[in-house]
C-alpha positions, 0 to 999 in steps of 0.5 A, a space after each residue: 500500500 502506498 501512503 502520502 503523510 502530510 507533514 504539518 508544520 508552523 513555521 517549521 515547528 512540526 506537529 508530532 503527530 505528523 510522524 505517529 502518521 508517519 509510522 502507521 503508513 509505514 506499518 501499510 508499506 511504503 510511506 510518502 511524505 508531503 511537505 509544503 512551504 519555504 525553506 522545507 530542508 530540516 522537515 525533509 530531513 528529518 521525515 526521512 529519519 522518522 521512516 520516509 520512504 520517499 519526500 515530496 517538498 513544495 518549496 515555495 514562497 507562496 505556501 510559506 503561510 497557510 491558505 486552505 486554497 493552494 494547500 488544497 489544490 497543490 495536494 489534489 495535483 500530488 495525489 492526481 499524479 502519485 495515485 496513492 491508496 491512503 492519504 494520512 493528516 494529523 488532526 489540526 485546524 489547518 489540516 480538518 480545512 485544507 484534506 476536505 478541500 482537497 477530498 472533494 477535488 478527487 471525489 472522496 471523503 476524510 475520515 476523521 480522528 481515527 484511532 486504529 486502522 484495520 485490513 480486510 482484504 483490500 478493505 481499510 477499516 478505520 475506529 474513531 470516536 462518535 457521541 462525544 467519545 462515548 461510542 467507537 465506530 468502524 467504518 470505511 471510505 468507499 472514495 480512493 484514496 481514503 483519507 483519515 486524519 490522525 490525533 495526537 498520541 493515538 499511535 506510536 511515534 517511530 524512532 528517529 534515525 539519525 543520519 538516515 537520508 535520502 534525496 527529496 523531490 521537489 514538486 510544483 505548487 498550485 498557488 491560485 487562491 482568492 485569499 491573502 494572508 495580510 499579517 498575524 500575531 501571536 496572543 498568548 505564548 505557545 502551549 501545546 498541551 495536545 502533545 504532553 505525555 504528563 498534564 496537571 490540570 486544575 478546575 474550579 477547586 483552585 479557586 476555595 480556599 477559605 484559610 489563605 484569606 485571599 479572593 477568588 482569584 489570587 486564591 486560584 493563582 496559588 492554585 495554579 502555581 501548586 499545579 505547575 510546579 507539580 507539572 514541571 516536576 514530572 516534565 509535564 505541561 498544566 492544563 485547565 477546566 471549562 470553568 477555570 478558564 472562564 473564571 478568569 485564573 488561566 489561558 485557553 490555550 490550557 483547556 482541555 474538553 470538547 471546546 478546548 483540546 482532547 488530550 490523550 497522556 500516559 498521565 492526567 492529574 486533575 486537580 479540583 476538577 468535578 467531572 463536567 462531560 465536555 471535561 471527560 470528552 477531552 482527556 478520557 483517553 489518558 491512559 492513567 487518570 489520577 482525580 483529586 478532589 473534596 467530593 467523594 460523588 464528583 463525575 470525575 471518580 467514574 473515570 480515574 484509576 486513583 482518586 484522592 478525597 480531600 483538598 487540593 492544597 494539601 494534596 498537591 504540595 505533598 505529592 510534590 514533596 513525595 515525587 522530588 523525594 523519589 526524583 532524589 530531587 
């Protein structure tokens, strides 16, 4: 079976996911990697590295910044011309836009987020998550080539190579489009919780606690601060409730749920946190769920491994000081 991989990028940051795509279209056969914009060498590099069979490298001025409709007509023309039978993306906003563009281009369909692939014969049978994770569907794609995206962590990265090379082969690109990019700027600094193996979350609980006589919100930012060093302890990054968020205590770019980032670590700690379902459909997937929280009946026990019944603000710190003792930090 022969695989195109689109290997997305900002600015030359690739999201990891694109190489766990890398190693399921290897595990099928032969693995093509897609790689647009400018000064694409160090991607190349590395996709070949990471397993690439073969790369394919637009480099081109005009697909330095995204825009659905050169991206899209440039992986039509790819795919026309290559007649692959899968065609992999990682699940990201640019990617979900641009792979359903180009699907209807080559009269198809994308399956998204899928979580495991199948063979059956000549048939490739995909699992995703339906009703907000609560059910797992197989399905197929009766267009070719099918076309899947894949989210964070839901399958093993494949070990890097170094030194493993090859020699890319430059492609044109298709670079009509009714859209400019006039300019953009970063809000808030980069978090990237989508990729940690380890998350820290707080909820609403940072915010109660009566005995440090402080606000609501000065409350909740010694919270998140408990949360953090906790985090950093395990190499991990800090994410976020709904609520916590709203409230004001932490940025977006920490939420996890249904409108925030699903996430899927080898650990969630959730701090604080009772168990809203937009909540669980963005970390049900963890594969170790620690709750810590005063309510013994919080939605959130249904889901974890290990639940704390107690307060937060004592838990946490002495977690902290239990893990610096077993670091030998």
């Amino acid at each position: 079976m022969k695989t195109f991989v689109y290997i997305d990028h900002f600015k030359s940051d690739v999201q990891p996911a694109s190489w766990e795509a890398l190693g399921v279209a290897k595990s099928f056969g032969t693995a093509v990697a897609l790689v647009f914009g400018s000064d694409a060498d160090e991607i190349s590099k590395a996709a070949f590295e990471f397993g690439a069979d073969e790369v394919i490298v637009v480099d081109d001025a005009a697909m330095t910044d995204y825009r659905a409709e050169p991206y899209a007509s440039t992986l039509s023309a790819l795919a026309a011309a290559g007649t692959p039978d899968l065609i992999l993306f990682p699940t990201t906003a640019r990617t979900r836009e641009f792979a359903a563009m180009s699907a209807v281009d080559l009269s198809t369909g994308v399956l998204t987020d899928v979580s495991k692939f199948d063979q059956d014969g000549g048939k490739l049978i995909a699992t995703r998550p339906i009703y907000e994770g609560k059910v797992l569907e197989k399905t197929v794609c009766s267009g070719k080539p099918v076309m899947a995206t894949i989210p964070a962590r839901a399958f093993p990265k494949p070990e890097r190579v170094a030194g493993k090379a090859g020699t890319a082969t430059k492609a044109e690109a298709k670079t009509d489009a009714l859209t400019t990019v006039v300019g953009y700027a970063a809000t808030e600094s980069a978090v990237n919780i989508g990729d940690a193996a380890v998350i820290v979350s707080g909820g609403r609980g940072v915010s109660n606690n009566p005995s440090l006589g402080l606000d609501e919100k000065a409350t909740a930012q010694k919270g998140f601060e408990m949360i953090g060093e906790l985090a950093r302890l395990l190499g991990g990054a800090v994410g976020a409730s709904r609520a916590a968020v709203d409230g004001g205590y932490i940025t977006y770019a920490h939420q996890v749920g249904q409108t925030g980032k699903v996430v899927a670590p080898d650990l969630y700690i959730a701090c604080g946190i009772s168990g809203a379902i937009q909540h669980l459909v963005g970390m049900r997937n963890s594969k170790l769920i620690v709750a810590i929280n005063k309510d013994a009946e919080a939605p959130i026990f249904s889901q974890a491994r290990y639940g704390v019944i107690g307060d937060l603000f004592a838990i946490v710190p002495a977690l902290t000081e239990a893990m610096k003792k077993k670091m030998g930090k």
